[in-house]
C-alpha positions as CSV (number, residue, x, y, z in Angstrom):
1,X,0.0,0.0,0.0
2,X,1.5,3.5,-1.1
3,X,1.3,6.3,1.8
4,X,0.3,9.7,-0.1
5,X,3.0,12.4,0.3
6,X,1.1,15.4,1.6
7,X,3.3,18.6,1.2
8,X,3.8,21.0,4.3
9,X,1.9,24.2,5.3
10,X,3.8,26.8,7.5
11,X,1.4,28.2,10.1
12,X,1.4,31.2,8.2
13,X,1.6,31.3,4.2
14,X,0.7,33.8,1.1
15,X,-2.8,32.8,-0.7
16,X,-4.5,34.3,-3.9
17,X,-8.6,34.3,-4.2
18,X,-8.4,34.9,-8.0
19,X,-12.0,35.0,-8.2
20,X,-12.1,38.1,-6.0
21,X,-9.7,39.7,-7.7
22,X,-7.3,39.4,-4.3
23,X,-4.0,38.6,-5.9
24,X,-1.8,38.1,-2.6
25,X,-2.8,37.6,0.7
26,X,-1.4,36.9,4.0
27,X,-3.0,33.9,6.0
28,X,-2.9,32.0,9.6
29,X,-3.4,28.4,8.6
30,X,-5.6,27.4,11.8
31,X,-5.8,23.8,12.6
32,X,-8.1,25.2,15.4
33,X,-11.2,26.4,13.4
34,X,-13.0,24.4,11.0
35,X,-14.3,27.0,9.0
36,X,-12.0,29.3,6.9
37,X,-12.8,33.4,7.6
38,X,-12.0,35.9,5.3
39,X,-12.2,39.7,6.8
40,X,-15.2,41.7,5.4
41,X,-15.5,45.5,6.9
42,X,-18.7,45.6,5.5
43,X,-21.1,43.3,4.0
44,X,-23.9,44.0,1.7
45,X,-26.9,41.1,0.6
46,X,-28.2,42.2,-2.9
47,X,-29.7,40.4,-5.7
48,X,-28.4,40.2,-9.5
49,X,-30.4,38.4,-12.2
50,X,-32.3,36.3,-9.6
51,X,-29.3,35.1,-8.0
52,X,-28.3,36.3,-3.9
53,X,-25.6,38.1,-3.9
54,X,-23.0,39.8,-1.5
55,X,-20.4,42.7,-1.8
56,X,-18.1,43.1,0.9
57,X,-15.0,45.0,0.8
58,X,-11.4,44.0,2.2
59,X,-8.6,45.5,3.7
60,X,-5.6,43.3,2.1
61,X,-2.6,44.1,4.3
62,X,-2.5,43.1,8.1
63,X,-2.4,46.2,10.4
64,X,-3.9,48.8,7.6
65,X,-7.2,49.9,6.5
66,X,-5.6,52.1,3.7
67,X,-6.3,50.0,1.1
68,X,-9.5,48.7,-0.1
69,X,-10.6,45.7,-2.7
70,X,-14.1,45.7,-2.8
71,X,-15.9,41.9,-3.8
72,X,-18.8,40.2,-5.1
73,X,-19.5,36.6,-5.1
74,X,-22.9,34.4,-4.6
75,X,-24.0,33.4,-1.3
76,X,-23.5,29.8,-1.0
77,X,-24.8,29.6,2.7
78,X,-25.5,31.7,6.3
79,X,-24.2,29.6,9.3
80,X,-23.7,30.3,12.8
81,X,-20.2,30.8,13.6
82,X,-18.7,30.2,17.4
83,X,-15.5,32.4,17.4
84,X,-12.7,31.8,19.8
85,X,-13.8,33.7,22.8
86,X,-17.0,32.2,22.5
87,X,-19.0,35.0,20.7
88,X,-21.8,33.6,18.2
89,X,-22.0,35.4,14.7
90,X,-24.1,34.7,11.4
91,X,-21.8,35.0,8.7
92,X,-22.1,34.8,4.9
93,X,-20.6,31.7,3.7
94,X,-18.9,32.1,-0.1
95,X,-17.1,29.8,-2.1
96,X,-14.2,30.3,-4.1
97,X,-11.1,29.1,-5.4
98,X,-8.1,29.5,-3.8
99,X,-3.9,29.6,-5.0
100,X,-1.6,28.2,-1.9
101,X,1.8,28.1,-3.8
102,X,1.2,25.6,-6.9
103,X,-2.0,24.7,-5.4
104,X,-6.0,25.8,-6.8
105,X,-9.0,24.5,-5.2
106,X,-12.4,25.5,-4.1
107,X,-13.1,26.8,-0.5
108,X,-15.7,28.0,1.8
109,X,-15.1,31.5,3.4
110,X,-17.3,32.7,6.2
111,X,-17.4,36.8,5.9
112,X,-16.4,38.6,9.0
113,X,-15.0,41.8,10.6
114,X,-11.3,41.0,11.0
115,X,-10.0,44.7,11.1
116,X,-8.7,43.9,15.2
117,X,-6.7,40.5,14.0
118,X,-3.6,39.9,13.4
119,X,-4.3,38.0,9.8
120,X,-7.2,39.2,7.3
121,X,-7.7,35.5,6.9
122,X,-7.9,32.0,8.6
123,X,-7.1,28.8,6.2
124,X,-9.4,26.7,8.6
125,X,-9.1,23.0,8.6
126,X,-11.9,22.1,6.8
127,X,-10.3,23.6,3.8
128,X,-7.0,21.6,4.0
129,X,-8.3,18.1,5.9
130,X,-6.2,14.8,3.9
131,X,-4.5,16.8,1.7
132,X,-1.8,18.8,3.8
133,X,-0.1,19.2,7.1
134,X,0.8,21.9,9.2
135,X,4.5,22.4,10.6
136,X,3.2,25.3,13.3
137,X,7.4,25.9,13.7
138,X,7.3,27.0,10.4
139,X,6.5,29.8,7.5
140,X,5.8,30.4,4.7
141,X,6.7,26.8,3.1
142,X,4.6,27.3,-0.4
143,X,6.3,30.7,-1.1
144,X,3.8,33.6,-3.0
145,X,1.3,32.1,-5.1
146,X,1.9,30.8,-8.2
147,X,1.1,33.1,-11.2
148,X,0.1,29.6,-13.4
149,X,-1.5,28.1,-10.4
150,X,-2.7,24.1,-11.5
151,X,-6.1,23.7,-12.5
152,X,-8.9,23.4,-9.8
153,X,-8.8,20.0,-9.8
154,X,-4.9,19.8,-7.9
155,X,-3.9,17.6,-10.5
156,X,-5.9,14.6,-8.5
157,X,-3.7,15.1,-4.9
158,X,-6.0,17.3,-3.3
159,X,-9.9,17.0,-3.1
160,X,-12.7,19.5,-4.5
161,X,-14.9,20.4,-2.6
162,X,-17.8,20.9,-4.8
163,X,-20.8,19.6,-3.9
């Protein structure tokens, strides 16, 4: 029997949400939260051609609300989100792909208010489960993201998770 080589994550690594149009962002990989968070200051629910909608702008670089990239995407689902001091929130769940070195595949991202953390995102665990590990000594492992990312698929290591 073969055991699958899973390549390493740092605890903190460079992702791209081409979809959004976010070409480089910095992100704690959290083993502790399920869901993945992307930081929204502000979230808007609107409807285009029959089909729910949200806008939400970001603030790309840790510690600055200087700049802006402003999103849409469709709403793939509301959920109840426990943060870790215990507050409740429902947040907009998206999905989209996502560029983690060589790396594309489809994610959910819950939309959330991230302006007092550290990292504009969290790679939760549900996003990277069988497919890679964590070295929480290290960072950065993957490097940028790659500007000819493989297709969405992972060339058949990693799972998409489409329904």
């Amino acid at each position: 029997m073969a055991i699958k080589q899973l390549p390493i994550l740092g605890w903190r690594e460079w992702v791209s949400l081409p979809e959004l149009g976010i070409k480089k962002l910095r992100c704690k990989v959290d083993t502790g939260a399920k869901t993945s968070a992307l930081h929204a200051f502000y979230v808007e629910e609107y409807i285009e051609n029959g089909n729910t909608m949200v806008r939400f702008g970001l603030h790309p670089k840790d510690k600055s609300t200087e700049q802006e990239i402003h999103c849409t995407a469709h709403i793939f689902d509301q959920r109840n989100v426990t943060d870790s001091g215990g507050h409740t929130e429902k947040r907009y769940v998206i999905k989209t792909p996502i560029t983690l070195g060589q790396y594309t595949w489809n994610i959910e991202l819950t939309l959330t208010n991230r302006d007092t953390m550290l990292h504009r995102m969290l790679l939760g665990r549900a996003a990277i489960v069988d497919n890679f590990l964590v070295d929480s000594g290290s960072t950065y492992l993957m490097g940028k993201p790659s500007k000819t990312p493989a297709p969405l698929a992972i060339s058949r290591l990693l799972h998409d998770e489409e329904e």
